[in-house]
Structure formats: C-alpha cells, structure tokens
C-alpha positions in Angstrom: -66.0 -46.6 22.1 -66.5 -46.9 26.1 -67.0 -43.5 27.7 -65.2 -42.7 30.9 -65.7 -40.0 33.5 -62.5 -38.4 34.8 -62.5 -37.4 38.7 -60.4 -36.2 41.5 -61.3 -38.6 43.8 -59.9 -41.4 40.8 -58.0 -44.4 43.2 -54.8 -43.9 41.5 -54.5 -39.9 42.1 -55.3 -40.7 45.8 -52.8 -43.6 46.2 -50.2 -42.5 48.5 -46.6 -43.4 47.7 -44.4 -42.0 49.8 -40.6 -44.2 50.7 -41.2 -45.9 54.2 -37.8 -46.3 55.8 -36.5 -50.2 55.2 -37.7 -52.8 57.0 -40.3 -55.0 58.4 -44.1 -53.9 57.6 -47.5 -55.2 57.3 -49.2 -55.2 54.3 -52.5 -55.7 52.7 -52.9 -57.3 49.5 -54.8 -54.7 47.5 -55.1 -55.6 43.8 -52.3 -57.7 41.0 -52.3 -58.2 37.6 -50.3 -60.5 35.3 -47.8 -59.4 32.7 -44.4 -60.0 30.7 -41.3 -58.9 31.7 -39.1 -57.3 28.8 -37.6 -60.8 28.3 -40.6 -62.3 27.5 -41.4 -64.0 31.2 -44.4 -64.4 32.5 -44.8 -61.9 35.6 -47.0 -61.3 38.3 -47.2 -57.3 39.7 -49.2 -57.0 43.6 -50.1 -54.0 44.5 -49.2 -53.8 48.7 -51.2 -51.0 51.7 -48.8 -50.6 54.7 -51.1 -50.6 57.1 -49.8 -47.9 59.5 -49.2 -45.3 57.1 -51.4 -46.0 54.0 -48.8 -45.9 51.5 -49.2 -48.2 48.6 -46.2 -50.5 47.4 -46.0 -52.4 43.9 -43.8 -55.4 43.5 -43.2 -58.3 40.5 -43.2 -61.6 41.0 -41.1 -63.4 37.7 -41.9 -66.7 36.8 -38.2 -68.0 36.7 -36.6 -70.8 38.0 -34.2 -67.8 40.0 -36.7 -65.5 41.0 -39.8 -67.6 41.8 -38.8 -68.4 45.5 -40.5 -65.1 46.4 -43.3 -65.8 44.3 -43.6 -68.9 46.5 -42.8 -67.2 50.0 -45.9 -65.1 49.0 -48.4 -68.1 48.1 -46.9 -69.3 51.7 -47.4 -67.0 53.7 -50.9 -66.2 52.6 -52.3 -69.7 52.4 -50.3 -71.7 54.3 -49.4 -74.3 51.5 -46.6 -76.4 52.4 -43.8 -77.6 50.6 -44.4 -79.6 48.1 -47.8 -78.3 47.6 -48.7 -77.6 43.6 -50.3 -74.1 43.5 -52.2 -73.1 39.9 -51.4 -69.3 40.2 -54.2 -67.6 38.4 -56.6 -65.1 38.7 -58.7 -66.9 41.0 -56.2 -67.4 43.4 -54.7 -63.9 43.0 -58.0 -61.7 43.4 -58.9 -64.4 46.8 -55.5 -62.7 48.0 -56.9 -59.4 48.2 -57.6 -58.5 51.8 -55.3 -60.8 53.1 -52.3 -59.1 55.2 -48.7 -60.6 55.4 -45.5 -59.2 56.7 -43.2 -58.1 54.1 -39.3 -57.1 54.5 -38.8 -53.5 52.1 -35.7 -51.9 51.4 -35.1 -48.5 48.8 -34.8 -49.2 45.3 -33.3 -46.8 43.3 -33.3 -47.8 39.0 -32.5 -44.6 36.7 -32.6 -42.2 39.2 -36.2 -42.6 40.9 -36.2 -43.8 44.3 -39.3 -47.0 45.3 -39.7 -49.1 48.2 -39.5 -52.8 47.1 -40.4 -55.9 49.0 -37.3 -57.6 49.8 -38.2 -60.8 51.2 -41.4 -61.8 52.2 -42.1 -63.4 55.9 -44.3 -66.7 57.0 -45.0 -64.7 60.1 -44.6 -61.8 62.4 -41.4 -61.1 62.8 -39.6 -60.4 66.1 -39.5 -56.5 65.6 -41.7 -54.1 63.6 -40.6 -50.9 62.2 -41.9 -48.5 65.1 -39.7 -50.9 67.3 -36.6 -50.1 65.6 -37.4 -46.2 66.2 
C-alpha cells in the first residue's frame, strides 16, 4: 500500500471558498477531472481561481446534447476554436487548459441547504463591466 504524509499546508485545506457576490469574474483554470453524473453521463468537473480574491470555484460540464453548450463556450473561449470546429475533449486538452484565464458569469447556487458559487455562463471575452465596477 502507498504511504502518504498528512500536512497543514495540504492544497485542499488551503483552498479558499468563500461565495463572491454574482457576476462577472476572471478566472484561472486550475485543475479538472472527468467523471459520471448519477445518470450515468459522462461529466467533466474544472476547478476555477478568481483572480482578485483567491477563492476557488468548481463547476461540471455534462456531456448532453442540453447541457453541452457550456462545455463548448469553455473550449471557445480558451482556444478560440470556431464553430464547426471538432474538439477531442481529453486529458490532453484539459490539463493544456490549466493556466489559462477566461471570464466567467457566477451566480449563488443553493442545492439541500449549502450555499456555492456556480458558473453561469461562460464569456468569449471581457465583458463590458467587472465585478468592482458594479460596486
């Protein structure tokens, strides 16, 4: 059996999740990782830094012909493919998305009583006002 060492200083104690008010953010593309949803679909979790505050946002990307349009704004507004393009979305492609930054629409989930930020809608660029501006 592998051995691990426990720490403080382990990433996911330090990850800072606190709600950021809705709306328009940058984000960094930090880490994803592929999955099933309790149907059975194919899923695709990416784990989001907001750059001005640090905190850390998760959100799923489904594999379904109603859901995948955000999968697709994401490939867009990362690489700039355009439509029509065909995209194998794998784990090459998903760990050369870490670093890169988009801007991300997040609301305030709430789902059995615990309250998330979720990305909403995913933008191809800046958009006209940021968060501080709406202050």
């Amino acid at each position: 059996m592998p051995v691990i060492k426990i720490t403080k200083d382990d990433k996911r104690d330090t990850q800072k999740r606190e709600l950021l008010a809705p709306g328009d953010y940058q984000l960094e593309i930090i880490d994803h990782e592929f999955g099933l949803t309790q149907n059975g679909d194919d899923k695709l979790t990416i784990q989001f830094r907001e750059e001005d505050s640090g905190n850390f946002v998760w959100s799923n990307f489904m594999f379904t012909e109603k859901t995948v349009w955000k999968l697709k704004s994401l490939i867009k507004a990362v690489s700039g493919a355009e439509d029509g393009a065909e995209v194998d979305v794998n784990d090459e492609l998903c760990s050369n998305m870490h670093g890169n930054k988009i801007w991300a629409y997040i609301e305030i989930d709430e789902y059995n009583g615990k309250r998330r930020n979720q990305v909403k809608r995913i933008h191809t660029e800046k958009p006209s006002s940021s968060p501080a501006e709406n202050f």
